[in-house]
N, C-alpha and C positions, 0 to 999 in steps of 0.2 A: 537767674542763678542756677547751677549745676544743682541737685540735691543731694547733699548731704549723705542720703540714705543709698540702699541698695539700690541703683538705676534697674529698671525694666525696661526691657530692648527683645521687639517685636522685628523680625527678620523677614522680610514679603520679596518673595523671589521666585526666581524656575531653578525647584528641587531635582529637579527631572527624576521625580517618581515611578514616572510608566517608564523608563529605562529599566528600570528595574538591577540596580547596578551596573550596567554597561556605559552607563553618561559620564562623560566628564568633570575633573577636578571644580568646583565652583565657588566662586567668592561668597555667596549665602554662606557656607557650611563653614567657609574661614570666619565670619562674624559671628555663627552658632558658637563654634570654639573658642573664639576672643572673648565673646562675654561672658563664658563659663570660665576662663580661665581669669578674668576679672569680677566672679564672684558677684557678677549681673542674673537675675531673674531673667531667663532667655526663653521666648517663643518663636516660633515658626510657621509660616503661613504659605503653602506654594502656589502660588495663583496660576499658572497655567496647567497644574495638575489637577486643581481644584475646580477649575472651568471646567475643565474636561469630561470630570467623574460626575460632573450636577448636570453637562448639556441630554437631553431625551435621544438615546437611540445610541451617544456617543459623538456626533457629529453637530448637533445643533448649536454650534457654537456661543450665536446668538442669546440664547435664550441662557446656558449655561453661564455667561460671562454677567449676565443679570441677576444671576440666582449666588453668583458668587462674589456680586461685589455685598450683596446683602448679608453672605457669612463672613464678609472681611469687618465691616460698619461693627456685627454682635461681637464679634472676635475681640474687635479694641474695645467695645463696651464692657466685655467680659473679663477681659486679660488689664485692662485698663494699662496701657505702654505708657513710659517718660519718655520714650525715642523707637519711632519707625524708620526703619530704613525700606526702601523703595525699590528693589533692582529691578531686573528684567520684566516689567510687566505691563504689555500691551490693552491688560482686559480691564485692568483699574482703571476708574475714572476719576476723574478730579472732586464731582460731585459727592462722593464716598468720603474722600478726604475732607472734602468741609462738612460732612455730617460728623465725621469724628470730631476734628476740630471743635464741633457746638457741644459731644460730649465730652472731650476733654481738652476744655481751656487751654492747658500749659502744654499739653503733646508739640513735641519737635519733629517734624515732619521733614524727613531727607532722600532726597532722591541721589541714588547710588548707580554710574553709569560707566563702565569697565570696556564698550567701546569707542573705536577710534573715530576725533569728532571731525574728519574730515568726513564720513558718511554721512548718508543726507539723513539718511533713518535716523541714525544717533543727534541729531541738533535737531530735527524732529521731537524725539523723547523729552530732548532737555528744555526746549518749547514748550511743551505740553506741561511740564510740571514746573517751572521756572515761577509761577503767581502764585500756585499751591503750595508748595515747599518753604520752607526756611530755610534750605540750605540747601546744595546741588556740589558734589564730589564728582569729578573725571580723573579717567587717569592720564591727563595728560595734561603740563605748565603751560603758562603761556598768554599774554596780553589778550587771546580770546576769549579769555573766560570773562572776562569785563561784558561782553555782548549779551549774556543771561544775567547780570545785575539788574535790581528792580529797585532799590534804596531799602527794600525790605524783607531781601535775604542775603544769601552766602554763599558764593561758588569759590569753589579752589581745588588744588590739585589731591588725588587720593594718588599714595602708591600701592602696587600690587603687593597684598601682604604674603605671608607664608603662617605657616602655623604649626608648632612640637607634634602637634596629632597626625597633620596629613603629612608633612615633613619631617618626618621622624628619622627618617634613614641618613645616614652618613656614609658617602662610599669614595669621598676622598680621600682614606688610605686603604683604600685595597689596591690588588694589583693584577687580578685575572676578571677580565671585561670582552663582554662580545662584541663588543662595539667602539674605535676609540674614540668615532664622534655617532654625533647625533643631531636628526634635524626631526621635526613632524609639522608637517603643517596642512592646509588646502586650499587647492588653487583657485585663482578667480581672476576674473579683468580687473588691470590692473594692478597686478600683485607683483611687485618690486622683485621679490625673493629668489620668482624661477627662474630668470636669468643668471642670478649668484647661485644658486644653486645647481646650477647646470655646470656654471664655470667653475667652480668650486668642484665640481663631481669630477672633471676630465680631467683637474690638475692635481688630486690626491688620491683618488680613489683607487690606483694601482700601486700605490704605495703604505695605504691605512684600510679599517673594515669601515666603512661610511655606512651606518646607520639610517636608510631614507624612507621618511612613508607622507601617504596621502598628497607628495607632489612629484613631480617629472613622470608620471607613468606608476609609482610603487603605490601597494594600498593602503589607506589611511590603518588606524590605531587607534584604540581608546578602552576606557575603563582599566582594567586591571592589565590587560596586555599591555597598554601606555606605561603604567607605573613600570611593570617586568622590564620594558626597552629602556626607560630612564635609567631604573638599577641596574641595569646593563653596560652603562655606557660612562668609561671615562670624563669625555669631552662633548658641548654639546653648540650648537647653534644656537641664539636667542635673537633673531630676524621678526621684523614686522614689515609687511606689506607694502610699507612706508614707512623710509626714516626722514628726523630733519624736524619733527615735532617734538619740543620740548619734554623731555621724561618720559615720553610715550613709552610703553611695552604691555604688550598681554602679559596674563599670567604665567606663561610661558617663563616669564624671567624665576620669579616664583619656585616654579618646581625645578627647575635647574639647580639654582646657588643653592634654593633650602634645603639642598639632597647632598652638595656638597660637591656636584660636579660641575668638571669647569669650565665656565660661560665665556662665548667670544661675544662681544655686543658693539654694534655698529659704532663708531666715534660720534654721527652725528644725531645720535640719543643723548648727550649733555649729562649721563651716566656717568661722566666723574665727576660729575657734583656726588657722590656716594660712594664709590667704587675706587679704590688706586690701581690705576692700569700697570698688571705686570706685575701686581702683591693681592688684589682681593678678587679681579675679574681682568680681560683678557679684552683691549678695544682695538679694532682694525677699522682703514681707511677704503678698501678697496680688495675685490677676487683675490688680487695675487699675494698683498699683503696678509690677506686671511690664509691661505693655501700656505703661506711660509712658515706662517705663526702656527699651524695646526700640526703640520710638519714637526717643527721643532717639540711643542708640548710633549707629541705623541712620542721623539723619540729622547725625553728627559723627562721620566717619569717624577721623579724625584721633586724638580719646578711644579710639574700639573698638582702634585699632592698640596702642597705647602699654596701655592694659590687658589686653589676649590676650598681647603678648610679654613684659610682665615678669608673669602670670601661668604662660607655659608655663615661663618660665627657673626660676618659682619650685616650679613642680609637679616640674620632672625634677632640683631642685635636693632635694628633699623625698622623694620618693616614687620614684627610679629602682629599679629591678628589683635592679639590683647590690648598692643600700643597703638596701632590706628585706628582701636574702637577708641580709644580716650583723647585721642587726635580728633576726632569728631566729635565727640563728645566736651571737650573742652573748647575747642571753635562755633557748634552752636550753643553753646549756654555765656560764651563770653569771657571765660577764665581766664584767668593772666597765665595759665602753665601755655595756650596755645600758642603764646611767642615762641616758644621754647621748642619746636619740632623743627630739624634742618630745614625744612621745605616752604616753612609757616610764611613767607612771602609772598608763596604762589596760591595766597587766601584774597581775594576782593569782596568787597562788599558797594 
């Protein structure tokens, strides 16, 4: 049963620290803010910055990633958590987790996994903690999630949230923009995108300012310059690498709608199960359909306004940080409110 009391939520991720501000938007930081704005007891634990700074010389990885699963063990002894969440971390062991486990009985142990589980890496991670865990969150629906059931935990779909702190900004009614789309991404084999994004570039880019970094040749973007180009930009691409997997999206989706600007998203992301195409987000079938649709937005401002602000109202309405920590929060302790989230379906056990 859920407690009653203030929940404690332990947040074990890659803070990316040694960035030192220049890293990327992160799911961690959206669950630090969701349970601060649910009035949760919140810690934080960055386990690849924490390897790092305990390995001897810098580099010792080894030795580092030992010295740190044993400040993770004192951490939960110290902080005593009702709920760990698990992201990105290669250097925790399972072993750590069932030390906690002995000291704390009722701890709910979740493993939080943000990417796409056609990588092998990713269904790897979800292996590795599938017997530890009580629970296991992807972002992505879909009758595979059945394949990490044990009779003795919880997989199911996580959406990418947004949060009033890191999405703050509303720039669906402005009207002077450097950019009227935007895309950022980077490339790799097999990545879906640079072909649409190439065709996509020859068929509007002499007619709009196209916005492009980190693929065809432009240079990638991040930290504060990323957010600058976001508020920069009317209109935006939200492409993954592969579509055609149920709900799937980065957080990319995220910073788009939560900023208020307006998202094109592939049709075969199953995103109108949340979205009304053509009132809260913007779905195409194909290059040239996209290329039309971008066209027109760009030149009826008036539509892109009124679709990006009741799309963001509807994304922070759906998907804030606060409401899929209780999303999780109510699916592992067994609550009857976890019927009750649009998606609650895409839960197996």
């Amino acid at each position: 049963m859920r407690p009653s009391r203030q929940l404690r939520l332990l947040v074990v991720d890659n803070f990316q620290i040694r960035r030192y501000g220049a890293g990327r938007e992160g799911q961690g930081y959206r669950f630090m803010c969701g349970g601060v704005r649910n009035n949760w007891r919140v810690m934080s634990f960055s386990e690849r910055d924490i390897t790092r700074f305990l390995a001897p010389l810098g580099f010792m990885r080894n030795i580092g990633a030992k010295m740190m699963n044993k400040r993770f063990v004192k951490t939960c002894r110290n902080f005593r958590p009702d709920l760990v969440l698990i992201g990105h971390c290669d250097y925790l062991s399972n072993s750590s987790l069932e030390a906690v486990r002995k000291i704390l009985p009722e701890v709910k142990l979740v493993h939080i996994n943000v990417d796409p589980i056609w990588q092998e890496h990713t269904v790897d991670q979800i292996r590795e903690r599938m017997h530890s865990c009580d629970a296991i969150f992807v972002t992505t629906a879909g009758e595979k999630l059945k394949e990490w059931t044990t009779g003795k935990n919880i997989v199911g779909f996580l959406p990418n949230m947004c949060d009033e702190t890191m999405e703050w900004e509303d720039v669906s009614n402005s009207e002077n923009f450097k950019y009227d789309l935007f895309f950022a991404g980077h490339d790799c084999p097999g990545d879906e995108r640079i072909a649409l994004v190439k065709e996509l570039d020859a068929l509007v880019s002499s007619k709009i300012n196209f916005g492009l970094f980190g693929t065809s040749g432009h240079p990638a973007i991040a930290g504060s310059e990323y957010e600058r180009a976001l508020l920069s930009s009317a209109m935006a691409l939200s492409l993954n690498r592969r579509e055609g997997w149920k709900w799937y999206s980065s957080d990319r989706l995220a910073h788009l709608m939560g900023r208020g600007i307006l998202a094109f998203i592939s049709s075969k992301s199953g995103y109108q199960s949340f979205f009304k195409d053509g009132e809260e987000a913007v779905f195409f079938d194909s290059a040239e359909d996209l290329a039309s649709k971008v066209l027109r937005y760009a030149a009826d401002p008036e539509s892109r306004r009124a679709i990006a602000s009741a799309g963001r109202k509807r994304h922070h309405e759906l998907f804030s940080a606060s409401r899929i920590l209780n999303y999780i929060a109510d699916t592992v302790y067994g609550a009857r409110e976890a019927a009750e989230y649009e998606w609650s379906s895409e839960v197996y056990k």
